[in-house]
N, C-alpha and C positions, 0 to 999 in steps of 0.2 A: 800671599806670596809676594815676593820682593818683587818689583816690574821696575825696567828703564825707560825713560821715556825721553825722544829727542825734541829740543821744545829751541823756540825761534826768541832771537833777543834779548836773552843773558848775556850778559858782558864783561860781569864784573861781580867780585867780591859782594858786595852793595846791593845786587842784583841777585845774589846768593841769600842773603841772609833777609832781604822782606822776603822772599817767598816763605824761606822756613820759619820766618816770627809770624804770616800770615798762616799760614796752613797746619804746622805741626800739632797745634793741639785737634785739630780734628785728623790727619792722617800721621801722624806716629814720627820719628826720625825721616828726615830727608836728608839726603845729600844728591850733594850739584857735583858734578865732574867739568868746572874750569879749563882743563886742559885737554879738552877734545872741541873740534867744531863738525858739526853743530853741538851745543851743550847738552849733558845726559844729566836729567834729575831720574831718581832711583828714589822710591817710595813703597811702603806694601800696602798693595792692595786685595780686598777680599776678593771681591765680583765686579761684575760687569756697571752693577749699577754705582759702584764707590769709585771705578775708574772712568764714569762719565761726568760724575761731579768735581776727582780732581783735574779733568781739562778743560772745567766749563771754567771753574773755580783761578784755572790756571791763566785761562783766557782774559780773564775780568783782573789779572795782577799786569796783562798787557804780555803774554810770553804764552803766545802758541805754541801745544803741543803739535810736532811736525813730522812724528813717527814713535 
């Protein structure tokens, strides 16, 4: 299922596009929503155990997930 996630320290375009060259082939299309604060990345997740890896994963790119 499709999950949002508000995540700390995106800022920019640039900051958009390493997440999704870094992640996308292990979790599928992302998109960043730019124009909300805090930033929402939107990704589908299976389970519990693929959504602790995309915020570890997310953590380690420097952009804490924050809700």
């Amino acid at each position: 299922m499709k999950k949002t996630f508000k995540a700390d320290k995106i800022a920019c375009s640039g900051c958009s596009n390493m997440i999704k060259a870094s992640l996308e082939d292990t979790f599928g299309e992302i998109v960043v929503n730019l124009d909300v604060t805090p930033k929402e990345v939107t990704v589908e997740i299976e389970n519990e155990e693929q959504e602790q890896v995309f915020k570890k994963e997310m953590k380690e790119l420097g952009f804490e997930i924050i809700g």
